[in-house]
Backbone as a chain_set.jsonl record, in Angstrom:
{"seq": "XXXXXXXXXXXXXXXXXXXXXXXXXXXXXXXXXXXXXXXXXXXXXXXXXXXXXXXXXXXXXXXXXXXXXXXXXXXXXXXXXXXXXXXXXXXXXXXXXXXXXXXXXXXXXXXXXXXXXXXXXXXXXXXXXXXXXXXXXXXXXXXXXXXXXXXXXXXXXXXXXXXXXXXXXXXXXXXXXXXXXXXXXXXXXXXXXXXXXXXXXXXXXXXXX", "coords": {"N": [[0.164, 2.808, -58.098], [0.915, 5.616, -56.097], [3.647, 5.043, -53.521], [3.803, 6.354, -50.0], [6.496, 7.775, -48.663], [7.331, 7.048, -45.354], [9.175, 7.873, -43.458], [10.036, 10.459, -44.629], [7.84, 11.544, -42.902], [7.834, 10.972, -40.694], [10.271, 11.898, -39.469], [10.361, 14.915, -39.651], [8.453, 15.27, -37.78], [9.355, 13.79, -35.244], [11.306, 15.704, -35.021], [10.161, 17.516, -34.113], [8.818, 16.924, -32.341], [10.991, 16.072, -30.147], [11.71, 18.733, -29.438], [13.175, 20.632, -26.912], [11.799, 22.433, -25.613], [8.661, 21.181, -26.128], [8.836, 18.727, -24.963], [9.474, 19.972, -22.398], [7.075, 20.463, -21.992], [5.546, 18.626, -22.378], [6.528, 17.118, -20.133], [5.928, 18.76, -18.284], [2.852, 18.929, -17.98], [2.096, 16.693, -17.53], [3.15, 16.343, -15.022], [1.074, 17.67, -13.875], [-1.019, 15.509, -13.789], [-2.063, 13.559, -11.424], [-3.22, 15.321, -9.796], [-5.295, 16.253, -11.641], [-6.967, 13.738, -11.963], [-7.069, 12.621, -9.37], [-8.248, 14.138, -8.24], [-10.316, 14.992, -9.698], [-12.357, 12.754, -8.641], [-12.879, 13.572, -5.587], [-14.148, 15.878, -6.704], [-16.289, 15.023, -8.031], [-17.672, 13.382, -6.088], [-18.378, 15.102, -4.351], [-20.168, 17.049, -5.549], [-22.42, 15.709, -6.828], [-24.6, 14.56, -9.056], [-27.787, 13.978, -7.942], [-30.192, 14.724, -6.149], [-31.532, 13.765, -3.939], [-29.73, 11.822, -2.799], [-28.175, 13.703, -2.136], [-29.378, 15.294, -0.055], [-29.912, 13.056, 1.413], [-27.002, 12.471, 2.389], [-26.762, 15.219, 3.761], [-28.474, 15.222, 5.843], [-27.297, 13.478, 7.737], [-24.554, 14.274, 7.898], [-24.625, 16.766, 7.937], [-25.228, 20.693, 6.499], [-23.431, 21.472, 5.382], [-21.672, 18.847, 4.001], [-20.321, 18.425, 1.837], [-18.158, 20.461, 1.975], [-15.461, 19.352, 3.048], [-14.762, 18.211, 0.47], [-14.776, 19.777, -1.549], [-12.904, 21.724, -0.883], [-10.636, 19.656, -1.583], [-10.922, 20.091, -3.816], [-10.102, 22.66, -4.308], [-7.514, 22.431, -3.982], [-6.095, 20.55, -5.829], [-7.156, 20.895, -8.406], [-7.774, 23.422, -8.685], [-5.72, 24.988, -8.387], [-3.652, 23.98, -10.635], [-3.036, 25.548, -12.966], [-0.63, 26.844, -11.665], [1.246, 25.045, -10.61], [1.529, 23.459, -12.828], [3.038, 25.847, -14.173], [4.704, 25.521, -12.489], [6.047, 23.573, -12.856], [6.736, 23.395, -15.81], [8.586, 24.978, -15.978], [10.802, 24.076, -14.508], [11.046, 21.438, -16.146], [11.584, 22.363, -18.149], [14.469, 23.443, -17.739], [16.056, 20.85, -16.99], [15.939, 19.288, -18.587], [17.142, 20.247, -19.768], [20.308, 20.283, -18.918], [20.541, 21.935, -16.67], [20.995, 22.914, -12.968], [17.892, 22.475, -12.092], [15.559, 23.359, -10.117], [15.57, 26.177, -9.58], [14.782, 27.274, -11.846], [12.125, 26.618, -11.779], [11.01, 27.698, -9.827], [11.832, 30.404, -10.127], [9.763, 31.129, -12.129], [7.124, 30.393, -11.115], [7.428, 32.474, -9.152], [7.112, 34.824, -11.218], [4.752, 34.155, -12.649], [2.979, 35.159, -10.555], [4.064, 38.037, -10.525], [2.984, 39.161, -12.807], [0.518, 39.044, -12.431], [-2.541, 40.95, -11.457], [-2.399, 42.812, -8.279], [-4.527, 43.151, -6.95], [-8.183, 42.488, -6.207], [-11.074, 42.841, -7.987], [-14.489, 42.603, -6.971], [-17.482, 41.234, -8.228], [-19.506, 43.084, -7.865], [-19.235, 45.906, -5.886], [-15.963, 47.143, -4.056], [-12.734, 47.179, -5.204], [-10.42, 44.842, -3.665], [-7.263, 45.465, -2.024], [-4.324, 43.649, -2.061], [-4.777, 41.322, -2.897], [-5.653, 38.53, -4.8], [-7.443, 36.852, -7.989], [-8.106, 34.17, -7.516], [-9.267, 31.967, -9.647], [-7.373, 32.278, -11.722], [-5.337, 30.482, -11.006], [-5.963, 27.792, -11.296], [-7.368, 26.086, -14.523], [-8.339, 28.437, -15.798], [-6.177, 29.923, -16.163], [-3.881, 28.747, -17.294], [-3.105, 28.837, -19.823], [-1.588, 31.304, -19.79], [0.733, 30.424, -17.994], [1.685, 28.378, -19.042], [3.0, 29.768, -21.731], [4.576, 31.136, -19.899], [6.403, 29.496, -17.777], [7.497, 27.875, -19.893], [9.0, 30.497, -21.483], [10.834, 31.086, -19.125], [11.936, 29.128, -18.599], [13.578, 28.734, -20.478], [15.059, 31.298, -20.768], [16.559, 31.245, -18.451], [17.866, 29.12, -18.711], [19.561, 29.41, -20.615], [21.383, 32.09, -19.513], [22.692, 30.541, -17.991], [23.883, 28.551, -18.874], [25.601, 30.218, -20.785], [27.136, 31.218, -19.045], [26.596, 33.514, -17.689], [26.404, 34.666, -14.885], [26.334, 34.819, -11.544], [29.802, 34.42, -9.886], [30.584, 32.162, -7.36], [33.385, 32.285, -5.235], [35.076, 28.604, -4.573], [35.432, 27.674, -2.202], [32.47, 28.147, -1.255], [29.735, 26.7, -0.354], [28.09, 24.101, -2.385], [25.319, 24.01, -2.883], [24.598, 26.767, -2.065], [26.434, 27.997, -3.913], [24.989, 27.808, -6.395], [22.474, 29.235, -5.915], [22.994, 31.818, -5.933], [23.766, 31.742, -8.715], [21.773, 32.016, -9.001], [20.315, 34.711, -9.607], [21.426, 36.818, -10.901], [19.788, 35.356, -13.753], [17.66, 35.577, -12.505], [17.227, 38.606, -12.006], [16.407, 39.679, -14.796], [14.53, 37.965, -15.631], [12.63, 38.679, -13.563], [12.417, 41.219, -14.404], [11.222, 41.493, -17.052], [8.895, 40.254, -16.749], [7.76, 42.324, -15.557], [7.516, 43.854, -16.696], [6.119, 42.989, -18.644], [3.857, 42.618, -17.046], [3.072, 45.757, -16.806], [2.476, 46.723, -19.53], [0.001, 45.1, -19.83], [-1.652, 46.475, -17.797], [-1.604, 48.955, -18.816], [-2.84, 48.206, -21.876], [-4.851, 46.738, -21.446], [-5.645, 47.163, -18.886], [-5.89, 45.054, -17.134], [-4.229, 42.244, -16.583], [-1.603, 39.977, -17.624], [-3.36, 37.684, -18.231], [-5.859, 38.548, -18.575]], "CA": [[-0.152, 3.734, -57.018], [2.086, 5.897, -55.305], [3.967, 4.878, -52.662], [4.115, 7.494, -49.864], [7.732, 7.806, -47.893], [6.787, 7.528, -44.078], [10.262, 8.928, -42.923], [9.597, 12.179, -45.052], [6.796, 12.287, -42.781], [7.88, 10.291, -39.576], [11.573, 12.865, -39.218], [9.641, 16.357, -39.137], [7.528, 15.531, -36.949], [10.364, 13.596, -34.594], [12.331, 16.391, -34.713], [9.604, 18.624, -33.369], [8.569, 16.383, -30.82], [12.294, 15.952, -29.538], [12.56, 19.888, -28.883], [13.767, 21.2, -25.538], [10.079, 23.033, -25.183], [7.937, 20.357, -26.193], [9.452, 17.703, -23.847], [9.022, 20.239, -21.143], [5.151, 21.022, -21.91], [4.772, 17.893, -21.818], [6.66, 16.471, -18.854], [5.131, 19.834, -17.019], [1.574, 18.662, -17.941], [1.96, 15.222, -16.491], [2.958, 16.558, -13.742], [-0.458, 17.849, -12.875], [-2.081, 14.723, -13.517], [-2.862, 13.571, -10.41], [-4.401, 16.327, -9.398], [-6.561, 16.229, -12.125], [-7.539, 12.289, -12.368], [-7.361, 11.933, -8.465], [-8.896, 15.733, -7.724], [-11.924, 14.608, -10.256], [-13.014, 11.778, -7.545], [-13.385, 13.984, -4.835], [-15.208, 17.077, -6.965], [-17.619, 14.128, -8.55], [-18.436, 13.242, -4.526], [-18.913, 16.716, -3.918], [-21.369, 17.84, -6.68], [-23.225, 14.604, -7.151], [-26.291, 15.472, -9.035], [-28.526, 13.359, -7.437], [-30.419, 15.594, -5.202], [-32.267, 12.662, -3.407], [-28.919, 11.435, -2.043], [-27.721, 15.005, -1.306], [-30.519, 15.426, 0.995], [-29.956, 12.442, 2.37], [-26.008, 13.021, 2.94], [-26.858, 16.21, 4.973], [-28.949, 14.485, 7.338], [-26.494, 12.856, 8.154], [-23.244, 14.95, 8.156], [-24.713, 18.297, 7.943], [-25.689, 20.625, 4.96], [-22.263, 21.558, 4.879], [-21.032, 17.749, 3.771], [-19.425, 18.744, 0.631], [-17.247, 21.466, 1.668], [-14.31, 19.304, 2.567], [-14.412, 17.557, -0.489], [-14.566, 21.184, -2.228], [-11.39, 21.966, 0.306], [-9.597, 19.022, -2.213], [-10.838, 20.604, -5.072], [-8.898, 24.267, -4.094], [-6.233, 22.097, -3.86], [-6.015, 20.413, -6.793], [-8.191, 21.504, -9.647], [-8.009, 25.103, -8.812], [-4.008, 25.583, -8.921], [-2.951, 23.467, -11.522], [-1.955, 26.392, -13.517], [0.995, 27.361, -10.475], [1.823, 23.789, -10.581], [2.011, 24.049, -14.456], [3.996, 26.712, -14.533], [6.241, 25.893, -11.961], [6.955, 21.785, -13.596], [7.624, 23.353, -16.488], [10.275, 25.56, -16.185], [11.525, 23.177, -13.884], [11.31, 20.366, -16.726], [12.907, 22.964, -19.253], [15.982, 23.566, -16.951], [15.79, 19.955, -16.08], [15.806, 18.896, -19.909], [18.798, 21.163, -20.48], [21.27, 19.94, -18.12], [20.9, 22.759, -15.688], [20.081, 23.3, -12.321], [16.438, 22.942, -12.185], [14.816, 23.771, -9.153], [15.491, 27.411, -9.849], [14.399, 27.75, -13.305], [10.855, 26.547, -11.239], [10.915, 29.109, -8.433], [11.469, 31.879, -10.964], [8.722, 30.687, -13.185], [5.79, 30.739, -10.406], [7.739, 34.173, -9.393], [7.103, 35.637, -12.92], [3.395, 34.185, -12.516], [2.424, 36.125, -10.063], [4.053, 39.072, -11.029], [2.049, 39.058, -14.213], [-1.266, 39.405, -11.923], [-2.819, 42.226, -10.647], [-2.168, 42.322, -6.785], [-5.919, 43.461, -5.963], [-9.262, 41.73, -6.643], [-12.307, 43.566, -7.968], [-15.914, 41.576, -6.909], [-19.268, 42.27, -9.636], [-20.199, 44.192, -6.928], [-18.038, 45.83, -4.875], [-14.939, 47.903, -4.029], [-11.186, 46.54, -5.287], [-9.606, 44.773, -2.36], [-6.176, 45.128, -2.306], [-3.491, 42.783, -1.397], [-5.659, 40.042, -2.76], [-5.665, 37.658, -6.175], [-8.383, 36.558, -7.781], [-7.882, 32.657, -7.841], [-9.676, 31.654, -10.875], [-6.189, 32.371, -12.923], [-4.525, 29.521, -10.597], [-6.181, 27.331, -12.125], [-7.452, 25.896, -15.807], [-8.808, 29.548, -16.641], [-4.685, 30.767, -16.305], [-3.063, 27.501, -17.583], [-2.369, 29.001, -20.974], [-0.108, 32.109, -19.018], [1.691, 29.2, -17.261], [2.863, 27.655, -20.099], [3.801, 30.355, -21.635], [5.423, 31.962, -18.667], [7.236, 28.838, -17.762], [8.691, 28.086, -21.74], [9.821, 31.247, -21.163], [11.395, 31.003, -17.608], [12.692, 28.133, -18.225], [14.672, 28.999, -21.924], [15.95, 32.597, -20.493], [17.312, 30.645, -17.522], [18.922, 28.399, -19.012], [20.671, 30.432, -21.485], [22.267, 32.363, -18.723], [23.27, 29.8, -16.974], [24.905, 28.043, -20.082], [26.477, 31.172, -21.456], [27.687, 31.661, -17.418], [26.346, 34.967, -17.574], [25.857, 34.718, -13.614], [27.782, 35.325, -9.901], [30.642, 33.167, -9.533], [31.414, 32.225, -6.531], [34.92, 31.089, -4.813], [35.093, 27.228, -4.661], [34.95, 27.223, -1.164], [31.291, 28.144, -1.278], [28.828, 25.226, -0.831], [27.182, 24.026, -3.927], [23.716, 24.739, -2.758], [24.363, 28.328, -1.963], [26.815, 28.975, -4.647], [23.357, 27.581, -7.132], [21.307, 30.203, -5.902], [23.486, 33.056, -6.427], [23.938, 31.586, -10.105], [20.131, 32.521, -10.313], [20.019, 35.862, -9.609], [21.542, 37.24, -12.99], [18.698, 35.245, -14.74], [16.146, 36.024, -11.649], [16.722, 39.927, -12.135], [16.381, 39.729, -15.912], [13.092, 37.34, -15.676], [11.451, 39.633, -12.93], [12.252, 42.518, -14.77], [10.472, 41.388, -17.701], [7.367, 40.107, -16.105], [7.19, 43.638, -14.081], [7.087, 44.597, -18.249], [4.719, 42.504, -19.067], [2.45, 43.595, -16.103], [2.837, 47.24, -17.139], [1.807, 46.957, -20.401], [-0.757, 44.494, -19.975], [-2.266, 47.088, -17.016], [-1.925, 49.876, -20.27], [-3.463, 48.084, -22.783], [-6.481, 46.411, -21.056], [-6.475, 47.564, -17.6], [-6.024, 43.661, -16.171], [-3.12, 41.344, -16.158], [-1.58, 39.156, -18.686], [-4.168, 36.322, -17.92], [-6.71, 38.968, -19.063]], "C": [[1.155, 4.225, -56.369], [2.774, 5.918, -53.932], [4.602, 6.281, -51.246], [5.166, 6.877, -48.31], [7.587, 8.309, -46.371], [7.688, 8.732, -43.18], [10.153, 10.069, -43.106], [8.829, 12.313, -43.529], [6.972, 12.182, -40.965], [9.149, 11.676, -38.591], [11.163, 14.092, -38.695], [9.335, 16.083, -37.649], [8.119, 14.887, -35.504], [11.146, 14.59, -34.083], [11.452, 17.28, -33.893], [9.223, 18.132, -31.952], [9.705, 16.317, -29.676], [12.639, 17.452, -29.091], [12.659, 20.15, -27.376], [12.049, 21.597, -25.212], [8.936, 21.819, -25.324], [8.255, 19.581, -25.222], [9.109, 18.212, -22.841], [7.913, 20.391, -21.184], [5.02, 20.006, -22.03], [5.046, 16.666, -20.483], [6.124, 17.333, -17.868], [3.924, 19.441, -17.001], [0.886, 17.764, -17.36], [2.073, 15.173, -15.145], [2.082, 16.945, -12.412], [-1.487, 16.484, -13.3], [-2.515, 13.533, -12.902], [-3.491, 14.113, -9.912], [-5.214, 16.431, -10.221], [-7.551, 15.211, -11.878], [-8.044, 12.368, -10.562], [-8.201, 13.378, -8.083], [-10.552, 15.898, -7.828], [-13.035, 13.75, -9.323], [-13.644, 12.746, -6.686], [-14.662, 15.402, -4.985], [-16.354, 16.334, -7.7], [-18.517, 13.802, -7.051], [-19.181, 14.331, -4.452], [-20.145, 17.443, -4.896], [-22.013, 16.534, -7.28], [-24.5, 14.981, -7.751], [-27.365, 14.484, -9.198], [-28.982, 14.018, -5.578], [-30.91, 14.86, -4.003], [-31.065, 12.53, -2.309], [-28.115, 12.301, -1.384], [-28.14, 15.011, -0.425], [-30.375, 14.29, 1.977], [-28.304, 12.223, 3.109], [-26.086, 14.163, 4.255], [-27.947, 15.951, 5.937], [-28.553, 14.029, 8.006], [-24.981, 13.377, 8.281], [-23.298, 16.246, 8.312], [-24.833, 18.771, 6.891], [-24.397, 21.319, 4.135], [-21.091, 20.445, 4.455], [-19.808, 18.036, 3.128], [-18.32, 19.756, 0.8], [-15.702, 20.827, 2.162], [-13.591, 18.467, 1.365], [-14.194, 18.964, -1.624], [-12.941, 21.443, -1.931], [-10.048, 21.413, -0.918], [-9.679, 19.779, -3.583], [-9.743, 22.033, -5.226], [-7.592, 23.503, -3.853], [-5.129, 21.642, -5.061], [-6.055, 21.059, -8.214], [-7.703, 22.893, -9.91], [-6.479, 25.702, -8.5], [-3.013, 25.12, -9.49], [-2.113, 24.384, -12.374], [-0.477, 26.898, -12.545], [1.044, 26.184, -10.987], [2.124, 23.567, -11.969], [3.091, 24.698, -14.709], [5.35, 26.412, -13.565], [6.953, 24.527, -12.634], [7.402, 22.398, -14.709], [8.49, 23.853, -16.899], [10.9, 24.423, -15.594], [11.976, 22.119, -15.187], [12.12, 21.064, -17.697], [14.051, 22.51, -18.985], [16.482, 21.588, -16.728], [16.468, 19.047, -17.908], [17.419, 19.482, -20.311], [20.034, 21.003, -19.95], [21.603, 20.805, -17.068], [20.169, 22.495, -14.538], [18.51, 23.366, -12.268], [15.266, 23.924, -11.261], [14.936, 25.46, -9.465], [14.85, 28.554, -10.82], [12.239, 27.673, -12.465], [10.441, 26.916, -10.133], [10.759, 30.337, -9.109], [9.916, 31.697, -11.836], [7.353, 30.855, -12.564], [5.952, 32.241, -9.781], [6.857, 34.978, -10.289], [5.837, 35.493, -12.892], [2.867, 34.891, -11.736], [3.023, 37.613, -10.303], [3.221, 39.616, -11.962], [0.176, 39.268, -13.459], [-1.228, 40.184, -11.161], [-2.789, 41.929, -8.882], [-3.482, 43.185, -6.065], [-6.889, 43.031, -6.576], [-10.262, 42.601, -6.716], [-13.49, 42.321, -8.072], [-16.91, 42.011, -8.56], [-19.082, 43.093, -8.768], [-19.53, 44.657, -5.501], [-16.854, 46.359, -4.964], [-13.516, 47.231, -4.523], [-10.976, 46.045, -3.852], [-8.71, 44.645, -2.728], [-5.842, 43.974, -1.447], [-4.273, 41.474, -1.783], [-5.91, 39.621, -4.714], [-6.669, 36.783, -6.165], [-8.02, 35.197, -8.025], [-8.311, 32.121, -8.426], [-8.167, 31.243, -11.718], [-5.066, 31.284, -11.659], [-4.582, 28.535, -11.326], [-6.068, 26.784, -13.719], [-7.652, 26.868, -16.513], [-7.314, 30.259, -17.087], [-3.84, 29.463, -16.558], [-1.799, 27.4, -18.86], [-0.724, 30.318, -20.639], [0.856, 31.488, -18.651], [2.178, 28.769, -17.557], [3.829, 28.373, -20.942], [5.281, 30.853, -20.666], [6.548, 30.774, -18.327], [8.261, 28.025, -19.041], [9.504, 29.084, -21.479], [10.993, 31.227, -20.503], [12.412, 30.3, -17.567], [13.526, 28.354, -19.439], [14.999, 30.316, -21.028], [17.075, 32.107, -19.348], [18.087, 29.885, -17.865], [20.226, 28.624, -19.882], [21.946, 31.423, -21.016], [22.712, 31.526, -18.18], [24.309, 28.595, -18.042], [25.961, 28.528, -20.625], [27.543, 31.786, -19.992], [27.786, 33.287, -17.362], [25.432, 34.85, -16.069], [27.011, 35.128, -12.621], [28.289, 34.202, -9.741], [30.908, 33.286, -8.074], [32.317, 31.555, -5.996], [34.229, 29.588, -4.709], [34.79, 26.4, -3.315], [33.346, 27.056, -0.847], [30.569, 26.527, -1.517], [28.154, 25.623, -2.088], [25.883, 24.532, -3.448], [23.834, 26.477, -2.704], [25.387, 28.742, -3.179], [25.545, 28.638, -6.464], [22.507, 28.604, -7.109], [21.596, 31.667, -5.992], [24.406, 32.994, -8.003], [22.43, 32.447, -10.444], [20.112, 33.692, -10.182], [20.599, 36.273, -10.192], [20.181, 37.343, -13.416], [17.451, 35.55, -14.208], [15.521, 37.635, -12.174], [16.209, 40.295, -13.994], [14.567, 39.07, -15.836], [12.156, 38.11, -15.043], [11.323, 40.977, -13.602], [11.333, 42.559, -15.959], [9.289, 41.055, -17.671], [6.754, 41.317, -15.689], [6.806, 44.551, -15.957], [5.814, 44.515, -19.016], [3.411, 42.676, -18.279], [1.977, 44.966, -16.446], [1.889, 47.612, -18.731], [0.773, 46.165, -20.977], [-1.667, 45.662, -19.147], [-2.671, 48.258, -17.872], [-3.006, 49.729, -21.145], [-4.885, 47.824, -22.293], [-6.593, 46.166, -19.617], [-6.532, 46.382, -16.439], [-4.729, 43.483, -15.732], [-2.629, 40.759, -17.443], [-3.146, 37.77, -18.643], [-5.349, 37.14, -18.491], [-7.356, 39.827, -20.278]], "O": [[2.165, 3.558, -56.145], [2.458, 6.842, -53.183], [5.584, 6.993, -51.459], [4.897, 6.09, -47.403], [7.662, 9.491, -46.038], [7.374, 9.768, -42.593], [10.133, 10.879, -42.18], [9.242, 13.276, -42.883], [6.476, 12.956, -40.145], [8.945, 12.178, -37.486], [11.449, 14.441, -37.55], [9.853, 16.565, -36.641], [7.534, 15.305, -34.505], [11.649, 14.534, -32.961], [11.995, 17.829, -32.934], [9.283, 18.685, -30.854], [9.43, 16.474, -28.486], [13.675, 17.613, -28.446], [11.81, 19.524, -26.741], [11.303, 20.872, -24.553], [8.304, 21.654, -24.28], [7.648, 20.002, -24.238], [8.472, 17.51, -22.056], [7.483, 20.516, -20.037], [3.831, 19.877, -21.739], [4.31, 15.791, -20.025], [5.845, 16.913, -16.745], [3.513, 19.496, -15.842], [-0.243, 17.738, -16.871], [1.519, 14.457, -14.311], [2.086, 16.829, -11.186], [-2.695, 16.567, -13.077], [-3.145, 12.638, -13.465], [-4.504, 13.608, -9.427], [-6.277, 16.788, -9.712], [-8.725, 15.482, -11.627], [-9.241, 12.205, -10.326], [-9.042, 13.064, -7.241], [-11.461, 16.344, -7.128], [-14.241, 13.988, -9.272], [-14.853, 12.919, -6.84], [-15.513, 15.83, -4.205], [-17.357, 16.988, -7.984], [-19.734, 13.946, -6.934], [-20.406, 14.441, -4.487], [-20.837, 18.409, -4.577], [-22.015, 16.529, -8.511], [-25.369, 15.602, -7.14], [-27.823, 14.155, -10.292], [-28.474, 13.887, -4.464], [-30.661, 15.423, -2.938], [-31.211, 12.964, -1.167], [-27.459, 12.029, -0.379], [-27.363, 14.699, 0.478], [-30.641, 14.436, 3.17], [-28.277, 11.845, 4.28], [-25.617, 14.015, 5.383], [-28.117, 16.745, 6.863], [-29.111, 13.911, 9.096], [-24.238, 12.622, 8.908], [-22.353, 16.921, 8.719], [-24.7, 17.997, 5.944], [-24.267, 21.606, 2.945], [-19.898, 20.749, 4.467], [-18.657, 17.968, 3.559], [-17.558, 19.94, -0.149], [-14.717, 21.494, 1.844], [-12.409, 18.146, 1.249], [-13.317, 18.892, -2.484], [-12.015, 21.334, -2.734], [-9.031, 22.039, -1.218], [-8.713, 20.027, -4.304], [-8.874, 22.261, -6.067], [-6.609, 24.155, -3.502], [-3.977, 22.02, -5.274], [-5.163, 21.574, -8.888], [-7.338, 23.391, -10.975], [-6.282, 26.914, -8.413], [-1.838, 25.417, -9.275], [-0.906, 24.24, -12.569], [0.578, 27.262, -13.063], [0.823, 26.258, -12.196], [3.337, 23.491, -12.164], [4.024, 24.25, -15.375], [6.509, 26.804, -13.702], [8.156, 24.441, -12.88], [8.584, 22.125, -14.918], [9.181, 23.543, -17.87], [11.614, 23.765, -16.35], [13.185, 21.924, -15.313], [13.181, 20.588, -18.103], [14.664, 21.599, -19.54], [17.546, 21.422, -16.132], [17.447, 18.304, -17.982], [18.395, 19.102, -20.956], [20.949, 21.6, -20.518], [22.681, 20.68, -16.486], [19.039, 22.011, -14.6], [17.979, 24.465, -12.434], [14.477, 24.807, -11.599], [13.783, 25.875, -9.577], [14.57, 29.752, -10.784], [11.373, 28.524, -12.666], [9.499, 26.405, -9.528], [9.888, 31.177, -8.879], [9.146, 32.657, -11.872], [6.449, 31.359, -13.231], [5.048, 33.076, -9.798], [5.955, 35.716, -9.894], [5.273, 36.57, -13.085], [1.962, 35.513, -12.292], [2.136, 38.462, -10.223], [2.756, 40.729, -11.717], [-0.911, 39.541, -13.969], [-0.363, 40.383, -10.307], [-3.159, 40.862, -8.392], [-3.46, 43.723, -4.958], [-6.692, 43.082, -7.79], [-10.527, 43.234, -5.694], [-13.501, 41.398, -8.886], [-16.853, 42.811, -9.493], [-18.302, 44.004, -9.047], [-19.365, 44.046, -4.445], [-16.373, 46.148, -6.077], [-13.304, 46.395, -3.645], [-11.32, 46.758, -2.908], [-8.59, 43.899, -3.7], [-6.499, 43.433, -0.557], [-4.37, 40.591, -0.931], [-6.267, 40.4, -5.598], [-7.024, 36.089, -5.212], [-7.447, 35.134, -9.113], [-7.961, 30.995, -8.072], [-7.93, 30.142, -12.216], [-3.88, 31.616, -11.655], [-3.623, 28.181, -12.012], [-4.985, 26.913, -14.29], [-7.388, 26.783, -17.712], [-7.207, 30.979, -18.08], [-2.975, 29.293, -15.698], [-0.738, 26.809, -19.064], [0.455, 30.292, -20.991], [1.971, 31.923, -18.939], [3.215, 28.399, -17.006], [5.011, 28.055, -21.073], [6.501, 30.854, -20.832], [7.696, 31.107, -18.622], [9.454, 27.726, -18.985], [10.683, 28.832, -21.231], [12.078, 31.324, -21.078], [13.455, 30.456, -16.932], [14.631, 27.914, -19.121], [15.467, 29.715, -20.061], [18.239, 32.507, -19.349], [19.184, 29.895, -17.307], [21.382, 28.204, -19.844], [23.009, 31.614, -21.608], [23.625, 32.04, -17.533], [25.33, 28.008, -17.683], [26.98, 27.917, -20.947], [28.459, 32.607, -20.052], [28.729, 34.029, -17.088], [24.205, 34.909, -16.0], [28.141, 35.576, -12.813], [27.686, 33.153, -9.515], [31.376, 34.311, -7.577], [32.311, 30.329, -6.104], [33.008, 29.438, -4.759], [34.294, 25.289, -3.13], [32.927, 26.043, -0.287], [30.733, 25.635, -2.35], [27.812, 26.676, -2.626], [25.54, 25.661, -3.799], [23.101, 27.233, -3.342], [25.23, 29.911, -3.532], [25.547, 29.404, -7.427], [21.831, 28.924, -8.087], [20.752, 32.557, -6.098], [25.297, 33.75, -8.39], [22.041, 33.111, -11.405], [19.583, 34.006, -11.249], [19.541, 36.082, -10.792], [19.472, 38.342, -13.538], [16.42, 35.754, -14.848], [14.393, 37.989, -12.519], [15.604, 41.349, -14.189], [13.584, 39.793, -15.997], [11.061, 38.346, -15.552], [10.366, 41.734, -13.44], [10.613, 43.554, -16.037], [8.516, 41.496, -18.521], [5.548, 41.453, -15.481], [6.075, 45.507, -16.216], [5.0, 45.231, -19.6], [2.267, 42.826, -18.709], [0.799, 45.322, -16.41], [0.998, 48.434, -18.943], [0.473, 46.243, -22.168], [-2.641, 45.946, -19.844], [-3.836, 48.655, -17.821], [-3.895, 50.56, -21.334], [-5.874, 48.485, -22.612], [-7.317, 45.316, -19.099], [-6.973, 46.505, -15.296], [-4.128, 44.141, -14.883], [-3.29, 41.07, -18.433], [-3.484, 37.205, -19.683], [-6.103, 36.351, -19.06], [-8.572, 40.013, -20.326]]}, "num_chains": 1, "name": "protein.A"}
């Protein structure tokens, strides 16, 4: 029988796991899970389906019981994708020896750029100035990862290749950090404001849609 060579099989698949992107998708993913595991408790309270004990909850607290256990859920649950997107640029940059915090400021940036900045109901006029919050969430999780892979490789590339604003030495480190990002900020927003345009072209939404 033939003996089959694990390394062949063990190396690939090492090497892929070890990349810069992988590492961050999955130290960004962990990062939401508390909010999932501990988020789940309070939206299992809240939607109990045992109507018996519903009924007998709001006799006792009112028939509005559940809404601040809902409250945790909009907290959690329902903006994991931001929190997604912003760990994992952050974990990119973070992975790469740069600056991080920046790479995960631009990255939830770039997410909302990418969404339409007015909400249409079923029924009902556009409101502007207003996002529909669904795509915070698990429904916009897959944009997030994208968007922050992204965010977080374009950022770091400038900031490696020191294609940024130097400034004198006197400058504190914190502030001369944040005028490293704006190079890779105006480059990242400019391409999001791209990807809005011709997502609003093709099908009239957002990227998320």
């Amino acid at each position: 029988m033939k003996t089959i060579d694990t390394q062949k099989i063990i190396i690939p698949i090492m090497k892929f796991v070890n990349r810069k992107g992988i590492i961050a998708l999955k130290d960004g993913m962990l990062a939401i899970l508390p909010l999932t595991v501990v988020g789940s408790i309070f939206l299992i309270i809240g939607q109990m389906p045992f109507e018996g004990f519903n009924r007998f909850l709001a006799s006792i607290f009112g028939a509005d019981w559940t809404e601040p256990f809902m409250q945790v859920h909009a907290g959690t649950f329902a903006i994991m994708g931001l929190i997604a997107c912003f760990s994992i640029g952050y974990s990119y940059a973070k992975n790469s020896g740069v600056e991080p915090l920046p790479a995960g400021v631009l990255s939830l940036s770039a997410f909302f750029i990418t969404l339409r900045s007015s909400y249409i109901p079923e029924n009902g006029e556009p409101i502007a100035d207003a996002l529909n919050k669904v795509w915070f969430g698990g429904q916009g999780i897959i944009g997030a990862i994208l968007i922050g892979l992204t965010v977080g490789a374009i950022y770091t590339v400038f900031i490696k290749k020191k294609l940024v604003i130097k400034m004198p030495d006197q400058v504190p480190q914190a502030i001369a950090k944040q005028f490293e990002a704006m190079t890779p900020a105006f480059v990242i927003f400019l391409l999001a404001m791209v990807v809005y345009v011709v997502a609003k072209v093709l099908t009239g939404g957002h990227l998320l849609k």
